[in-house]
N, C-alpha and C positions, 0 to 999 in steps of 0.2 A: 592367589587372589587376582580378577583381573578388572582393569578398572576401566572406567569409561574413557571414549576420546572426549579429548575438550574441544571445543570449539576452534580454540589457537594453533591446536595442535594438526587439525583437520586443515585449517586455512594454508599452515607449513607445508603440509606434504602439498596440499594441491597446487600451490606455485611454484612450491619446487617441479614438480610432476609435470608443468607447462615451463617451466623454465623464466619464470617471469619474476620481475622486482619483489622486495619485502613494500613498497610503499602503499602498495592495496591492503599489504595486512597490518599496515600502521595505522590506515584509515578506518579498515572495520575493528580494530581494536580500541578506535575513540568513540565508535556510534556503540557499541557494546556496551561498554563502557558507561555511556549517557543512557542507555538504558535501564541500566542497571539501578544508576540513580532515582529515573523516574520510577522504577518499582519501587524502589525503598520508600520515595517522599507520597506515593498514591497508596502504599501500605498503612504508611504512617498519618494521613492526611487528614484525619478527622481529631488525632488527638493536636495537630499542629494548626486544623481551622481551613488546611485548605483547600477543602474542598467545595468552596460556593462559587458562585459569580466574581470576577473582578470590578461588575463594574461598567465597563466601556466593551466597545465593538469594536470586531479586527478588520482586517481590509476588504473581508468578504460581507460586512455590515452583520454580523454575527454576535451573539454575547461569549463576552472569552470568562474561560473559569479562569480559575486563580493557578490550576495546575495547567492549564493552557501555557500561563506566562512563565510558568516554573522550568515545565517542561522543555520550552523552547531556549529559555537563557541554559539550562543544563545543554542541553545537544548544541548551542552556537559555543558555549567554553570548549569543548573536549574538538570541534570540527577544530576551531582556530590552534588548538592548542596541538593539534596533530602538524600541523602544518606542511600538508596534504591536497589541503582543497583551497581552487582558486576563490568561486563564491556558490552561496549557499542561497537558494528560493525555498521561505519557509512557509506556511499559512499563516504565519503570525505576523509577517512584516510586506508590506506592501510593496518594496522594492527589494531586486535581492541584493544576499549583503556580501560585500567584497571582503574576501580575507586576506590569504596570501595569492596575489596574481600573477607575481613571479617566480615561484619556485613550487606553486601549488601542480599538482596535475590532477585534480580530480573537480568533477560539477555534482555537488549532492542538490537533492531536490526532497523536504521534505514534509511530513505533517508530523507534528511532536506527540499530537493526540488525538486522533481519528477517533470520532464517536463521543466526545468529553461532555454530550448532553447525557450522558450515563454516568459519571461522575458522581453526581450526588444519589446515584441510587447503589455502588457498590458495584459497580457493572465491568464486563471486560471492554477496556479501551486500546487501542492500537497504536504502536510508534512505524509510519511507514515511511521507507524512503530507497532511493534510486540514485543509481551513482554512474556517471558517462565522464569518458576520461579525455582530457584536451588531446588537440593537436599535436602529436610528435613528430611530424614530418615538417611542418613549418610554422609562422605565427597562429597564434590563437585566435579568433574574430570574436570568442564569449557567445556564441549561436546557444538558443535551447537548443537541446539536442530531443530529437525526435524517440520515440521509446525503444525502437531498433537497433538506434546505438548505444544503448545502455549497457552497461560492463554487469551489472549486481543491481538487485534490487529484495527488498523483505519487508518482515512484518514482527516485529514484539508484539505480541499477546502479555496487558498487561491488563491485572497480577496472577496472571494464569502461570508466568513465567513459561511462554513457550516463543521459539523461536524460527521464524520461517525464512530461511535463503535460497537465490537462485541465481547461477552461475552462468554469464553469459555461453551457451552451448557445452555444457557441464550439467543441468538437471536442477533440482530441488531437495532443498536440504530442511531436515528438522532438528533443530536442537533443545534439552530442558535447562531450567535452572534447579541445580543441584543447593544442596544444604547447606553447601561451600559458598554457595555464590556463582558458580562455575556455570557455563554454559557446556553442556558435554551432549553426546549423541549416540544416543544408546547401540550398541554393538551391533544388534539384531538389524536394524534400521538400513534401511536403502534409499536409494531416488524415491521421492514421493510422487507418484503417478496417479491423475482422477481416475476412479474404477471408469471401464468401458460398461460394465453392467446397469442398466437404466432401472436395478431393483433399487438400487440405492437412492440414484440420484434425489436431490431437494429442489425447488424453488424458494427463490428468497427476495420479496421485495416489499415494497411500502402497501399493504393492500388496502390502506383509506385512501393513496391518491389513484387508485386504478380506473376514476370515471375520467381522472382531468390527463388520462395518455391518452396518444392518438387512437383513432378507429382500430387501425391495423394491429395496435399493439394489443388494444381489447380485445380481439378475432380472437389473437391467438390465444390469448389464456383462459379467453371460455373453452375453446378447442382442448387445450392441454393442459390446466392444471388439474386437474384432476386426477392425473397418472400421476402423480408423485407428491413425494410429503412437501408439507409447504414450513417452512424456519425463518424467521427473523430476528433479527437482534437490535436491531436501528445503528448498525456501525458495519459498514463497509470493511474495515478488517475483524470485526468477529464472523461475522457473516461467511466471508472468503474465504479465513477459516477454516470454519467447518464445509464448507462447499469442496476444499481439497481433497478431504478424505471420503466425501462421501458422492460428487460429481451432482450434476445438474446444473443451474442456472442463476444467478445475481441478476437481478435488472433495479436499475437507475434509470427508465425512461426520462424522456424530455417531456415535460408539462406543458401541455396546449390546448386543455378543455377545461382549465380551473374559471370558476363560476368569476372569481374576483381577475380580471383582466391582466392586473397588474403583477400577479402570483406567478403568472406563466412563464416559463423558463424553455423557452423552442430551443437552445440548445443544450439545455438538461439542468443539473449540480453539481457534478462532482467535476473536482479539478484534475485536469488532464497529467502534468508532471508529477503530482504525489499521491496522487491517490489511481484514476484509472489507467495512467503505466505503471504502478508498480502491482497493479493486480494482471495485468495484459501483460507483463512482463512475466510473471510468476507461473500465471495460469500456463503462455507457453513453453516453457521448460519443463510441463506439469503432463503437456499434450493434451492443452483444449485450446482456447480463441478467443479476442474481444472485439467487438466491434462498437460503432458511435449509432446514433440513430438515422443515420444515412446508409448504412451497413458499411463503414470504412473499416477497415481493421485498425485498434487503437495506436499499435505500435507505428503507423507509417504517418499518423497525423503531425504535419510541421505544427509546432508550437508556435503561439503568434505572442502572446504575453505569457508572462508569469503564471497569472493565475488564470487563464485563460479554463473554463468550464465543459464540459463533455457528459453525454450520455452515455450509460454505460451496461453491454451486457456483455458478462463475463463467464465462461466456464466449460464445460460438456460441448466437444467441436459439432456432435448432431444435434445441440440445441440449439446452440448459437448459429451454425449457417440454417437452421431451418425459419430462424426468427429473421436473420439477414432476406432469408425470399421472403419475408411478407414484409419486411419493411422497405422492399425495394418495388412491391406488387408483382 
C-alpha cells in the first residue's frame, strides 16, 4: 500500500532540502491548522446559525458575516499561539495586530474569508494569505513588505477542501483534504503550471461593471472576449482557482465610468497585501503575471497602508502584457 505525502511531510523534506529552520514549518502548521477549523465551523454553519450577517462593518466599510469574525479570531489564535509571527494585517481589523515582536520572524498578511458574500448561498469561499520574513541581518523597521519579498503565499479553497501553495522560487503546490483531516498531495501531482495553450484559457470578471471600466479596458474586451470561455464566481480566490488550471485572465479593473460619482474607485478594490499579492505571488511561480491598472507589475508595488487598494489583472503572461499595452496606449 502506498500512501499519500502529507502536507507536513512535504514541507520537512523541502527545508530540509534548502537547508533552512523548522520555524516556517511551525508557522504553516498554525495557518493549516486554522484552516482547518474554518472548514469544519463553515461545514457546520447553518446547523450552528452562523452563517448570516453580523451586523456591523469592517474597516473596508463592508457587511462582516458572522463567519467573517469567526474565522478571523480562529487564524489570529493559532498565528499567536505559534509564536512565529511578529504582527499580522488582517481584513477584519483596521490596524495591524502585534503579536510576538521579539522573537517572532515572520509578517503574515491575510484575508480569513475572500468572497464571504457567498456564504449564505453555500458557495466556495477562500482563506488567502502571504508571509515575508524580518530582518536577519539587522533591526526590524516593521515595513509592509512589498510582494517580491514574500517568502510563501496560498489559498484554502473552502469546503472544497483544496489547498494552493507557492514557494518563494520553488513553484506551486496542491494539496487535498483527505478523510483523515490530512492535507496530502497526490503522488502523481507536480508543480502546478498555467497551460501555455490559449484552448483552454477563461476570462473571469464582474461583467455588470464592464460600462463603469475605462475606455481602454472596454477596447479590449470587445476585441478579445470572445476567444475564450468566460467563469465567474464573485470571489477572487475561487475565481484564481480555477484560472490555475486552466490559464487566461482575472480582471478587477478600477471603476471610473460608474453613473453614481461617488461608486468610483480610480484605484480599483482589491486589497494589495492579501489578496492581489497573494494571487501575483502565486500566479508567478505558476509562470504568468499581474499587473495594477497603471500596468505596474503587482509584486514590485511599495505598500503605503495596510489596507491600501489595487487593481488587478492576473494570469496568462500573453494576456496580461497584451492588456498592459492598452492600458499604457
Amino acid at each position: 500500500m502506498k500512501l499519500e505525502q502529507s502536507f507536513m511531510d512535504f514541507m520537512l523534506q523541502h527545508q530540509e532540502r534548502h537547508n533552512r529552520s523548522y520555524n516556517f514549518l511551525v508557522l504553516l502548521e498554525a495557518i493549516q491548522t486554522a484552516a482547518k477549523y474554518i472548514q469544519y465551523f463553515y461545514q457546520t454553519g447553518s446547523m450552528k446559525n452562523v452563517m448570516g450577517e453580523a451586523g456591523v462593518t469592517n474597516v473596508q466599510g463592508e457587511n462582516v458575516m458572522k463567519m467573517d469574525d469567526i474565522a478571523d479570531s480562529i487564524v489570529l489564535h493559532y498565528l499567536r499561539r505559534s509564536n512565529q509571527v511578529i504582527c499580522a494585517i488582517t481584513e477584519e481589523e483596521a490596524d495591524p495586530v502585534h503579536l510576538n515582536e521579539e522573537g517572532g520572524r515572520y509578517f503574515v498578511y491575510y484575508d480569513p474569508l475572500d468572497g464571504s458574500s457567498n456564504i449564505k448561498h453555500n458557495l466556495p469561499v477562500g482563506f488567502m494569505f502571504a508571509v515575508a520574513k524580518r530582518n536577519l541581518e539587522g533591526p526590524e523597521d516593521n515595513h509592509l513588505r512589498r510582494g517580491s519579498e514574500l517568502r510563501a503565499a496560498g489559498i484554502f479553497l473552502i469546503p472544497n477542501g483544496v489547498f494552493t501553495l507557492a514557494l518563494a522560487d520553488s513553484g506551486v503546490f496542491r494539496f487535498h483534504l483527505d478523510e483523515t483531516m490530512t492535507y496530502v498531495r497526490p503522488d502523481s501531482s507536480g508543480n502546478l503550471i498555467m497551460p501555455e495553450n490559449p484552448k483552454s484559457w477563461e476570462l473571469s470578471f464582474n461583467a455588470s461593471n464592464r460600462k463603469t471600466f475605462s475606455a481602454a479596458v472596454q477596447e479590449w474586451l470587445e476585441e478579445n472576449e470572445q476567444k475564450y470561455s468566460f467563469r465567474y464566481m464573485g470571489s477572487l480566490a475561487g475565481d484564481f482557482h480555477r484560472l490555475l488550471s486552466n490559464g487566461g485572465m482575472f480582471l478587477y479593473p478600477a471603476i471610473v465610468n460608474h453613473p453614481k460619482p461617488d461608486k468610483n474607485r480610480p484605484k480599483g478594490k482589491l486589497r494589495l497585501l492579501y489578496e492581489a499579492d497573494v494571487a501575483a505571488f502565486i500566479a508567478k511561480e505558476a509562470g504568468g503575471i499581474a499587473i495594477d491598472e497603471e500596468g505596474r507589475d503587482i509584486l514590485d508595488i511599495e505598500p503605503e497602508s495596510p489596507h491600501q487598494r489595487t487593481a488587478l489583472y492576473v494570469g496568462s503572461k500573453q494576456l496580461v502584457e497584451d492588456m498592459r499595452k492598452r492600458l499604457r496606449g
